[in-house]
N, CA, C, O and CB atoms as a CASP TS submission, in Angstrom:
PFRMAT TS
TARGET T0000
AUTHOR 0000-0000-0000
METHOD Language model
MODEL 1
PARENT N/A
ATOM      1  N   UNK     1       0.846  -1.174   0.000  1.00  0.00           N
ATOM      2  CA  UNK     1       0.000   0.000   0.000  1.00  0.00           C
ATOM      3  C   UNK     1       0.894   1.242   0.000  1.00  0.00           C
ATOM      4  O   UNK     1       1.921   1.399   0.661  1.00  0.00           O
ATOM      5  CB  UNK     1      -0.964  -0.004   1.224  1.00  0.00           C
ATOM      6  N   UNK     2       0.220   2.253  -1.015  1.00  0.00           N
ATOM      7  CA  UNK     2       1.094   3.270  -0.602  1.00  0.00           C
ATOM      8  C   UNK     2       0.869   4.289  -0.272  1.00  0.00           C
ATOM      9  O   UNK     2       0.200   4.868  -1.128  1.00  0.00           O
ATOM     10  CB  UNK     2       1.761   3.518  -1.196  1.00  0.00           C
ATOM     11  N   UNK     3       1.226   5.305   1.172  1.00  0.00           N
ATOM     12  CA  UNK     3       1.299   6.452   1.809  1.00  0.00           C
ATOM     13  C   UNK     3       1.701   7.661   1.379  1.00  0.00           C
ATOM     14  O   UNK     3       2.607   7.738   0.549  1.00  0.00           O
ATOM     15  CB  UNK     3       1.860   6.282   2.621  1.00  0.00           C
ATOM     16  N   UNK     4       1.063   8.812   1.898  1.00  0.00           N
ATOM     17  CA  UNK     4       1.729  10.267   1.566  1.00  0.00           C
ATOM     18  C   UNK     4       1.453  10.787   2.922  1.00  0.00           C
ATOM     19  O   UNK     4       1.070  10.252   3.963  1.00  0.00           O
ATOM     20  CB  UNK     4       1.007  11.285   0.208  1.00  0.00           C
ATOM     21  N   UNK     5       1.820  12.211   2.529  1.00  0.00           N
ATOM     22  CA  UNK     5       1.941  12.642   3.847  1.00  0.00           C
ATOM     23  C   UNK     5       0.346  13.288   4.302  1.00  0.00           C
ATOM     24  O   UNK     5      -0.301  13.473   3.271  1.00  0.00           O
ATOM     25  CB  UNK     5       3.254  13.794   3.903  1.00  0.00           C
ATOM     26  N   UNK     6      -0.106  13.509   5.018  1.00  0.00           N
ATOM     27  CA  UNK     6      -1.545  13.759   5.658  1.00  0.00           C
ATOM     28  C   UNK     6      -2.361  12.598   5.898  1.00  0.00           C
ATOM     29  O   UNK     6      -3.246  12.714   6.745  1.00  0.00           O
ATOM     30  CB  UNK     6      -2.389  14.632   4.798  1.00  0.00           C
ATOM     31  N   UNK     7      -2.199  11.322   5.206  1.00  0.00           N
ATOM     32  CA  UNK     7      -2.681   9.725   5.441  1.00  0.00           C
ATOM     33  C   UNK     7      -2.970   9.917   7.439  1.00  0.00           C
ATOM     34  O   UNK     7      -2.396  10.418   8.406  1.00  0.00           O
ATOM     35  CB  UNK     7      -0.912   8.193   4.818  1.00  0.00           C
ATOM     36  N   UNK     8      -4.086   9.231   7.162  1.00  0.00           N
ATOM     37  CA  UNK     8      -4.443   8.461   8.766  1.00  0.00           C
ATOM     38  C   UNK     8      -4.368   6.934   8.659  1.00  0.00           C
ATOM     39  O   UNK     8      -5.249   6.285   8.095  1.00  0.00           O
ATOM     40  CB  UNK     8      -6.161   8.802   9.384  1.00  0.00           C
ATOM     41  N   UNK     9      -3.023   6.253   9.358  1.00  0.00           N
ATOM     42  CA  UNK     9      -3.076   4.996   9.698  1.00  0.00           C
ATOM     43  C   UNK     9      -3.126   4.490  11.188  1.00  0.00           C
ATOM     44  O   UNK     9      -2.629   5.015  12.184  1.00  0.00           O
ATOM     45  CB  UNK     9      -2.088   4.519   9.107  1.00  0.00           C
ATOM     46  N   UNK    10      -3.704   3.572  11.098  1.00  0.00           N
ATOM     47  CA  UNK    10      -3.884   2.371  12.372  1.00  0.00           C
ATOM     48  C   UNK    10      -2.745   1.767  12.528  1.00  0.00           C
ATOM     49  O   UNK    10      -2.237   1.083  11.640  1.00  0.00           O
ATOM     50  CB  UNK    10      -4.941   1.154  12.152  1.00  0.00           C
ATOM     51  N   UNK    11      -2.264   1.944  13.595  1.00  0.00           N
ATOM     52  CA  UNK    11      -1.073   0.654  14.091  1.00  0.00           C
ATOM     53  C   UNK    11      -2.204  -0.651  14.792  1.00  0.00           C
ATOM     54  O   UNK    11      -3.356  -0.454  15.179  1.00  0.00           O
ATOM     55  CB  UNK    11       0.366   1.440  15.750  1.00  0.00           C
ATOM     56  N   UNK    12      -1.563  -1.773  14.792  1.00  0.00           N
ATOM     57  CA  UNK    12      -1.946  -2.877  15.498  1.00  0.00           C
ATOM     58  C   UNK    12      -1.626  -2.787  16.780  1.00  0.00           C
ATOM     59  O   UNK    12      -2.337  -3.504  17.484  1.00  0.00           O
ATOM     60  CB  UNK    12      -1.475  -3.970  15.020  1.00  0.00           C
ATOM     61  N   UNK    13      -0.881  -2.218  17.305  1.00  0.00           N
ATOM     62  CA  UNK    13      -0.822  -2.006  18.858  1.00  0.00           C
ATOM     63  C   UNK    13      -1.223  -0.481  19.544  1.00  0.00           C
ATOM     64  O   UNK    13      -0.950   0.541  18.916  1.00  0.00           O
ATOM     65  CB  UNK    13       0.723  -2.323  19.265  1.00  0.00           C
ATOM     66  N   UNK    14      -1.559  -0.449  20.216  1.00  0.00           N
ATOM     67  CA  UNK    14      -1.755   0.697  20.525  1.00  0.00           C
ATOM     68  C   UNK    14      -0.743   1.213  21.450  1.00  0.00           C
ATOM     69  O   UNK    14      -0.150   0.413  22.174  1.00  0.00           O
ATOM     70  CB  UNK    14      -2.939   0.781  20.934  1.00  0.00           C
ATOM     71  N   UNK    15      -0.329   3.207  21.535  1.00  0.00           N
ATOM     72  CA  UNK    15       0.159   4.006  21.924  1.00  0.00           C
ATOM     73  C   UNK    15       0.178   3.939  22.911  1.00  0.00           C
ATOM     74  O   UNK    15      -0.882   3.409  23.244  1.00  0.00           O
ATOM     75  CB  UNK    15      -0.049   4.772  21.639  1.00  0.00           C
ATOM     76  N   UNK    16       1.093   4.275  24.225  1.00  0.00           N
ATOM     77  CA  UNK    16       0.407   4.385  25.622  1.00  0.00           C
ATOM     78  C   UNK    16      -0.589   5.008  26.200  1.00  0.00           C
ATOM     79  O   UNK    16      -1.451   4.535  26.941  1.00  0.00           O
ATOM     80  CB  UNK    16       1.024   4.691  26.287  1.00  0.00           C
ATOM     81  N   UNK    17      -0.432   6.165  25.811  1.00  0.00           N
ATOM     82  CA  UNK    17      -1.739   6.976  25.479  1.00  0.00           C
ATOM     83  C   UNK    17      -2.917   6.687  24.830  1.00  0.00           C
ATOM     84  O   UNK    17      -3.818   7.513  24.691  1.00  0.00           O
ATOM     85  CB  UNK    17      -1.482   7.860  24.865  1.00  0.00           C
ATOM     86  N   UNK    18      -2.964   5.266  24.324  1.00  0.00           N
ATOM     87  CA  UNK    18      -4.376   4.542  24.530  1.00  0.00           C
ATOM     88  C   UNK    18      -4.605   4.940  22.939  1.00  0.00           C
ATOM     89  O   UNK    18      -5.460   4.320  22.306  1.00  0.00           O
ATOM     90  CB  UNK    18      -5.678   5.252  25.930  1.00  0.00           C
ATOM     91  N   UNK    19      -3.846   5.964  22.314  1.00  0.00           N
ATOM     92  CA  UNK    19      -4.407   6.016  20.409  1.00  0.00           C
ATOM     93  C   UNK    19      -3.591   5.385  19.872  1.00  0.00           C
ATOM     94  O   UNK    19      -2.418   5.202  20.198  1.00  0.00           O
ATOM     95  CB  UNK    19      -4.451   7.468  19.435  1.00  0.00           C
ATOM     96  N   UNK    20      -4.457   4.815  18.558  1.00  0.00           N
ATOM     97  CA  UNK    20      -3.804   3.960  17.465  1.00  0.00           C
ATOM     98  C   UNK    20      -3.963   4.529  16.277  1.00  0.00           C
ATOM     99  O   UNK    20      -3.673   3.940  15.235  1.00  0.00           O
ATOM    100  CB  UNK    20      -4.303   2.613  17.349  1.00  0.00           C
ATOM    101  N   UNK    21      -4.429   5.709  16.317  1.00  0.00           N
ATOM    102  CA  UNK    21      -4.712   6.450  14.977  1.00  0.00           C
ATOM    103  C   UNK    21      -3.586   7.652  14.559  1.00  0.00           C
ATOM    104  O   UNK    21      -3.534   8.728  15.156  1.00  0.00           O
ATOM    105  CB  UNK    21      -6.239   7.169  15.127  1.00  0.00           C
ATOM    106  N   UNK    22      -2.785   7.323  13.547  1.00  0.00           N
ATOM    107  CA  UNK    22      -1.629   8.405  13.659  1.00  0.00           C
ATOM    108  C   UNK    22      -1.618   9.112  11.931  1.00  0.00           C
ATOM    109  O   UNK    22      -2.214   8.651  10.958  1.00  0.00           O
ATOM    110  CB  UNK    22       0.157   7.474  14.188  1.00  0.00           C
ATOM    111  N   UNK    23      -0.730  10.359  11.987  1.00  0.00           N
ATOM    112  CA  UNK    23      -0.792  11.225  10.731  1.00  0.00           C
ATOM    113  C   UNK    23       0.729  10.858  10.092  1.00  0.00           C
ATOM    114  O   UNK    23       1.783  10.996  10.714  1.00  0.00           O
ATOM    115  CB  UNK    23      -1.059  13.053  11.117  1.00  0.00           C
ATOM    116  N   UNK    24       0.600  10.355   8.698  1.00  0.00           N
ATOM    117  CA  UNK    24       1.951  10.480   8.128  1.00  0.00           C
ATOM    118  C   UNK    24       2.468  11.647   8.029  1.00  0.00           C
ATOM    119  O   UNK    24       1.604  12.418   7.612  1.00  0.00           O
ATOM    120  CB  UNK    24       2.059  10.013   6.976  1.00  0.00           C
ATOM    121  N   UNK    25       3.788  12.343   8.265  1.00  0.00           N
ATOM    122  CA  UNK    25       4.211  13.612   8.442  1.00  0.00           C
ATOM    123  C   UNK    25       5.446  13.689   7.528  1.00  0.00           C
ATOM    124  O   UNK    25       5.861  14.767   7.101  1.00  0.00           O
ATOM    125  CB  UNK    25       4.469  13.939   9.932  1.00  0.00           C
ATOM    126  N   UNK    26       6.111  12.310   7.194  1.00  0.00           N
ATOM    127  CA  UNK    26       7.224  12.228   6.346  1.00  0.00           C
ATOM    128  C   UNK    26       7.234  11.127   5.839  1.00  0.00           C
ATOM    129  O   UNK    26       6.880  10.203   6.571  1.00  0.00           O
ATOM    130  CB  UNK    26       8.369  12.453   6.851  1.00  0.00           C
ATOM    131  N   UNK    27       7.578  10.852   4.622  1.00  0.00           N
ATOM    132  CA  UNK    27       7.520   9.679   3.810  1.00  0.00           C
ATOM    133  C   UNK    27       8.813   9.796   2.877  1.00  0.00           C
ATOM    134  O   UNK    27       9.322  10.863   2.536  1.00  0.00           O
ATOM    135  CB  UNK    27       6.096   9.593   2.973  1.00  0.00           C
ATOM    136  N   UNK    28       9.378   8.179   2.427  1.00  0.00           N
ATOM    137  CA  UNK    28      10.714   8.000   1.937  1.00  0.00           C
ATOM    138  C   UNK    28      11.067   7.157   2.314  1.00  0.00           C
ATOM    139  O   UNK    28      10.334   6.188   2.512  1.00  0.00           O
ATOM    140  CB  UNK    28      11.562   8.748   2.074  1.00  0.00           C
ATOM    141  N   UNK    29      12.992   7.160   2.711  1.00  0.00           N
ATOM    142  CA  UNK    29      13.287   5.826   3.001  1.00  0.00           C
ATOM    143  C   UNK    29      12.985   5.636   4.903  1.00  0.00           C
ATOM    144  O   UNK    29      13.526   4.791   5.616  1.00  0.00           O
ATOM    145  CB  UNK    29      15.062   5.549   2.405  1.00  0.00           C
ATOM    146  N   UNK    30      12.350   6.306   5.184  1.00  0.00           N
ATOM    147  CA  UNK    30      12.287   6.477   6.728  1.00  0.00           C
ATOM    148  C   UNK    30      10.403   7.094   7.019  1.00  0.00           C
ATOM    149  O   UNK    30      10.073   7.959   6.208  1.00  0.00           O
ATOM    150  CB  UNK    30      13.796   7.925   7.283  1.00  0.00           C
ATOM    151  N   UNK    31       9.679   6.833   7.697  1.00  0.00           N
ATOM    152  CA  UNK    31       8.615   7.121   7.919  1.00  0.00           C
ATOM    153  C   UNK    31       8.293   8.078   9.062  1.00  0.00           C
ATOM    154  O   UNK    31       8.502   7.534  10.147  1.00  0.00           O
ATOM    155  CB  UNK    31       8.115   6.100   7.966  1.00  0.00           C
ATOM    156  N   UNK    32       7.913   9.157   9.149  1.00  0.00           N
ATOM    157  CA  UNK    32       7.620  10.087  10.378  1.00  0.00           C
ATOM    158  C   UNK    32       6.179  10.002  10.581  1.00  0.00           C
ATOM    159  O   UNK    32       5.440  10.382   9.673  1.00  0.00           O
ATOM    160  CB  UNK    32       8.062  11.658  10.172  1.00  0.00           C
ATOM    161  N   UNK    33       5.576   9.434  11.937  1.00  0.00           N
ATOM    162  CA  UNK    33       4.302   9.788  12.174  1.00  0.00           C
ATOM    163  C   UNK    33       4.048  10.064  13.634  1.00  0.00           C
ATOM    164  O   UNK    33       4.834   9.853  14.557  1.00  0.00           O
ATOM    165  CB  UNK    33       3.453   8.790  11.671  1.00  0.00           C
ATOM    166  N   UNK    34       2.480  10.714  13.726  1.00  0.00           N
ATOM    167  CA  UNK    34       2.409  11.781  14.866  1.00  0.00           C
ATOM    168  C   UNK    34       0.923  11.315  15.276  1.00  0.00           C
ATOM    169  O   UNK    34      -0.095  11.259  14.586  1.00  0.00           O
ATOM    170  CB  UNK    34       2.606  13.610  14.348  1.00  0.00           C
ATOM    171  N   UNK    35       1.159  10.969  16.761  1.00  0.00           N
ATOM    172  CA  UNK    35      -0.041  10.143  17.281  1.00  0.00           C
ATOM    173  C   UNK    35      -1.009  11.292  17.313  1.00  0.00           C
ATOM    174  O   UNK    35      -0.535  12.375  17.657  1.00  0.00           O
ATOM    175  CB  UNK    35       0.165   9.323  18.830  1.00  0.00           C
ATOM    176  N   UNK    36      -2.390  11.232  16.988  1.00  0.00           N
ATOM    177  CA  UNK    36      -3.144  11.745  16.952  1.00  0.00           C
ATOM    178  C   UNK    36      -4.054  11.972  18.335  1.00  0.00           C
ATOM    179  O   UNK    36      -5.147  12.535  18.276  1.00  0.00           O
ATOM    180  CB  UNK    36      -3.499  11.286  16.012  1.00  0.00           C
ATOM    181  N   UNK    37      -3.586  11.561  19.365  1.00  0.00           N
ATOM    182  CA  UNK    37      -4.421  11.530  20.646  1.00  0.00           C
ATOM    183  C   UNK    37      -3.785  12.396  21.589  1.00  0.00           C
ATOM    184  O   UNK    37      -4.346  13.281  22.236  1.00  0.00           O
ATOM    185  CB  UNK    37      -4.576  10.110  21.274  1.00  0.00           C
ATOM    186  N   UNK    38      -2.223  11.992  21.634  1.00  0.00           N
ATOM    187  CA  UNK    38      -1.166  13.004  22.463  1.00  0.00           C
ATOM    188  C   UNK    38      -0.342  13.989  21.494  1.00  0.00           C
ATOM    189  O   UNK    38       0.044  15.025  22.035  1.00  0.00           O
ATOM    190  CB  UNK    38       0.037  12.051  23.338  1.00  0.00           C
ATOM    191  N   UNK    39      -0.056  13.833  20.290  1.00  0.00           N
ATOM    192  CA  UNK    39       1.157  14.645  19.497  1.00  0.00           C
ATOM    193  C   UNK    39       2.375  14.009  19.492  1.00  0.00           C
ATOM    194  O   UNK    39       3.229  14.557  18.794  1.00  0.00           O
ATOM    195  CB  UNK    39       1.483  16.011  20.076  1.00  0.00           C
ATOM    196  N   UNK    40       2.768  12.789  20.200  1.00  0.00           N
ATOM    197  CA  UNK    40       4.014  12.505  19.659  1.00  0.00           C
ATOM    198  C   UNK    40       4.234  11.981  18.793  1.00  0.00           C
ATOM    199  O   UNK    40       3.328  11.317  18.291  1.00  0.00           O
ATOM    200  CB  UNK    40       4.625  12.066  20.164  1.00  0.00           C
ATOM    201  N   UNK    41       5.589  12.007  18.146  1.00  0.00           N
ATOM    202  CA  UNK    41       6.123  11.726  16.906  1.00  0.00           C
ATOM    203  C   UNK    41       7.128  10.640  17.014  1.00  0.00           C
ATOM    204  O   UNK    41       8.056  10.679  17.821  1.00  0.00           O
ATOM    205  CB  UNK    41       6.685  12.912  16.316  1.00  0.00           C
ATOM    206  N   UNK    42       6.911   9.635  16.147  1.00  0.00           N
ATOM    207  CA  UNK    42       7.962   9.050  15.943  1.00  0.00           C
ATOM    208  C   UNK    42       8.528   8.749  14.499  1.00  0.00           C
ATOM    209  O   UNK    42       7.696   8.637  13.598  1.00  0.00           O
ATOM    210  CB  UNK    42       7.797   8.063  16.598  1.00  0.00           C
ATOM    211  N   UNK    43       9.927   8.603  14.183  1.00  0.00           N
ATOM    212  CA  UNK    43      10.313   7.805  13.455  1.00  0.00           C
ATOM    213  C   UNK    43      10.466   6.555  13.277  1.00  0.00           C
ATOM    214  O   UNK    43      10.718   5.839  14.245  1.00  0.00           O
ATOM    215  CB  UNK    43      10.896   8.052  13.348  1.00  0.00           C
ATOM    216  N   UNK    44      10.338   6.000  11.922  1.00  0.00           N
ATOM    217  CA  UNK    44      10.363   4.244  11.855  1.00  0.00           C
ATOM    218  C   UNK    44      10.660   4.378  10.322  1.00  0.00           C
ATOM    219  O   UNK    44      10.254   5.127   9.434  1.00  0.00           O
ATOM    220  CB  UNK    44       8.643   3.163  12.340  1.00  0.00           C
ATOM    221  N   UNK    45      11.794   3.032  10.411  1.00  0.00           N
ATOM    222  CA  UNK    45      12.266   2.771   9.314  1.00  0.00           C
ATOM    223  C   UNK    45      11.229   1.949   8.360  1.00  0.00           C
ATOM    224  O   UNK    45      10.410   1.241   8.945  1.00  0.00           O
ATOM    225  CB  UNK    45      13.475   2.141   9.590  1.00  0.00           C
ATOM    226  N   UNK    46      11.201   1.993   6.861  1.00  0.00           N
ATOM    227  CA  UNK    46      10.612   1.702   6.123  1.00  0.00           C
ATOM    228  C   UNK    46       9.494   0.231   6.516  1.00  0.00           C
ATOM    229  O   UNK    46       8.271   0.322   6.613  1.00  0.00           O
ATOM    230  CB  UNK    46      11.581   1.717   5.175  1.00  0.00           C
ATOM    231  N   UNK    47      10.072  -0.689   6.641  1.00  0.00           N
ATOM    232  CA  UNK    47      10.361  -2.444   7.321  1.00  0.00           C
ATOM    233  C   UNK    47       9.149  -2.450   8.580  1.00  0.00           C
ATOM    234  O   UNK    47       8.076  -2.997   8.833  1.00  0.00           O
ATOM    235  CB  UNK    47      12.465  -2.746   8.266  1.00  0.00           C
ATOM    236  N   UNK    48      10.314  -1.232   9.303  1.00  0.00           N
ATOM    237  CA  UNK    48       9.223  -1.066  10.991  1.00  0.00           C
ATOM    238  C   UNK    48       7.792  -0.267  10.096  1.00  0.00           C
ATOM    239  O   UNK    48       6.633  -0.678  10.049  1.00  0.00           O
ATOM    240  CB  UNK    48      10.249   0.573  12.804  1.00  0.00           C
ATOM    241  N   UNK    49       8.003   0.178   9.868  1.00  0.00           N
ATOM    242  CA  UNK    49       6.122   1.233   9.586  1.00  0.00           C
ATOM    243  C   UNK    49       5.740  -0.227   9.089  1.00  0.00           C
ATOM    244  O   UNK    49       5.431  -1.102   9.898  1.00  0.00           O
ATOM    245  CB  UNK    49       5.805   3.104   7.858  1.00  0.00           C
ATOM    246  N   UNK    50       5.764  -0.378   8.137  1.00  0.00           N
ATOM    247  CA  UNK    50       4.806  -2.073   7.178  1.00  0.00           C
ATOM    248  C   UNK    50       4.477  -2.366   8.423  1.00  0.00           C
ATOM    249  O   UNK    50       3.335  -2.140   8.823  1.00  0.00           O
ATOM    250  CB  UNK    50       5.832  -3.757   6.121  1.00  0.00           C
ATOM    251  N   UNK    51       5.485  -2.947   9.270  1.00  0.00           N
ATOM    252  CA  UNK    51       5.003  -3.962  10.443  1.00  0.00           C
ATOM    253  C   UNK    51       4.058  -3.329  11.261  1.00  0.00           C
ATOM    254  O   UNK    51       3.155  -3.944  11.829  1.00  0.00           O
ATOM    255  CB  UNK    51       6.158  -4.465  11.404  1.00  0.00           C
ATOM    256  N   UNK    52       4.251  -2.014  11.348  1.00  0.00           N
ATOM    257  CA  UNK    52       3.274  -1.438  12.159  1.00  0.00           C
ATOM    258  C   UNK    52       1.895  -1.201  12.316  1.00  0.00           C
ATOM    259  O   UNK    52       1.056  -1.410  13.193  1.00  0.00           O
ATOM    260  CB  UNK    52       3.525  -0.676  12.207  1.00  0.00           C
ATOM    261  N   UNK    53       1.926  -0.638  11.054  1.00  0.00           N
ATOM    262  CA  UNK    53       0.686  -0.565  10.379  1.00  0.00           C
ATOM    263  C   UNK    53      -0.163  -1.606   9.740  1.00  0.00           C
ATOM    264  O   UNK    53       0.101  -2.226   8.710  1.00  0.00           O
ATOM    265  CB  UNK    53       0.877   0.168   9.551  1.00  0.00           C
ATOM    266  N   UNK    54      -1.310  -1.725  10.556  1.00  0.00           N
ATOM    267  CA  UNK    54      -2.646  -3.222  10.104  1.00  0.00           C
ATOM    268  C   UNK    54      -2.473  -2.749   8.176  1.00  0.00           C
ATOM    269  O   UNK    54      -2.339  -1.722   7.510  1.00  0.00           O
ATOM    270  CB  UNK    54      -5.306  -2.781  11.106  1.00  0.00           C
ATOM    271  N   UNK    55      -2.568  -4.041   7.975  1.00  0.00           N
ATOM    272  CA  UNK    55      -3.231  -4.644   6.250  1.00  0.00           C
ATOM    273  C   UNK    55      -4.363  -3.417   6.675  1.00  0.00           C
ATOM    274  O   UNK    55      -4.928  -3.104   7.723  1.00  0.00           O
ATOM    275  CB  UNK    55      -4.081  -6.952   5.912  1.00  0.00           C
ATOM    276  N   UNK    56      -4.370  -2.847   5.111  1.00  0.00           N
ATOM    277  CA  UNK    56      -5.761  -2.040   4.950  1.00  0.00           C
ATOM    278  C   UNK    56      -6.263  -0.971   6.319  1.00  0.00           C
ATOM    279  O   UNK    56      -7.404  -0.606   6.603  1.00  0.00           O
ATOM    280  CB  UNK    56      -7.023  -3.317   4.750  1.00  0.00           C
ATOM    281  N   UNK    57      -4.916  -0.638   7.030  1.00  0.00           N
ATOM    282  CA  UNK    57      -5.340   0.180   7.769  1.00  0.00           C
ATOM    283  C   UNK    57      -5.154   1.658   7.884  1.00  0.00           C
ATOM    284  O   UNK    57      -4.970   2.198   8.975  1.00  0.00           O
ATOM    285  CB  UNK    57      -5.102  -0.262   8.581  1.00  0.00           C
ATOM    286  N   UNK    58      -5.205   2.341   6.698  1.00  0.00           N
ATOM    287  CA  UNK    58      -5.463   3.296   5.954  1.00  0.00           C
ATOM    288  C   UNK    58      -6.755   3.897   6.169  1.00  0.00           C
ATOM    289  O   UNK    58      -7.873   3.422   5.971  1.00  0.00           O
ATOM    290  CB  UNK    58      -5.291   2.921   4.787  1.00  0.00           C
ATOM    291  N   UNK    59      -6.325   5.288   6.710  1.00  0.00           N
ATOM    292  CA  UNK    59      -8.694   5.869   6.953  1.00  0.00           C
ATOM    293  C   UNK    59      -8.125   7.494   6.198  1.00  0.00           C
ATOM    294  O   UNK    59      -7.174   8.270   6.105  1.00  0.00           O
ATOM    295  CB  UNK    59      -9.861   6.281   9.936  1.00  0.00           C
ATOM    296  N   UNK    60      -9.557   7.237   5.790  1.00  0.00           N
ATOM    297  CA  UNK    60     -10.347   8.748   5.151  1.00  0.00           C
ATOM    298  C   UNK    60     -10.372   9.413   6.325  1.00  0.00           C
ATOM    299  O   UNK    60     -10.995   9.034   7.316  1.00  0.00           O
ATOM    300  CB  UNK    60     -12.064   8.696   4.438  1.00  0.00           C
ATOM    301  N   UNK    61      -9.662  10.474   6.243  1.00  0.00           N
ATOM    302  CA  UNK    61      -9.362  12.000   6.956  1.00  0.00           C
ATOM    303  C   UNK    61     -10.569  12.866   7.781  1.00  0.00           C
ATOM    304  O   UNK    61     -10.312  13.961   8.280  1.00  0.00           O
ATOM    305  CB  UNK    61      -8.912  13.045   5.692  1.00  0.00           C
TER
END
């Protein structure tokens, strides 16, 4: 599947902060996204985001 930046994806685990819904903020060979419940950001390498992110867990904005 493929991402840009403003995308809302689902991770399979959830945040400590209890959200699983996050904003792509950077895309390439490295992935930046920003939890949507608290604001933090993380980076994840190409490999780690796939894993992160559920099959088909891509949402309309």
């Amino acid at each position: 599947m493929v991402y840009s930046l403003g995308d809302k994806v689902i991770t399979k685990k959830k945040h400590p902060c209890g959200g699983d819904v996050w904003t792509v903020i950077r895309t390439g060979a490295d992935y930046k996204i920003r939890c949507d419940k608290c604001g933090r950001v993380v980076m994840l390498s190409y490999t780690e985001f796939q894993r992160a992110v559920k099959n088909g867990g891509k949402r309309d904005a």
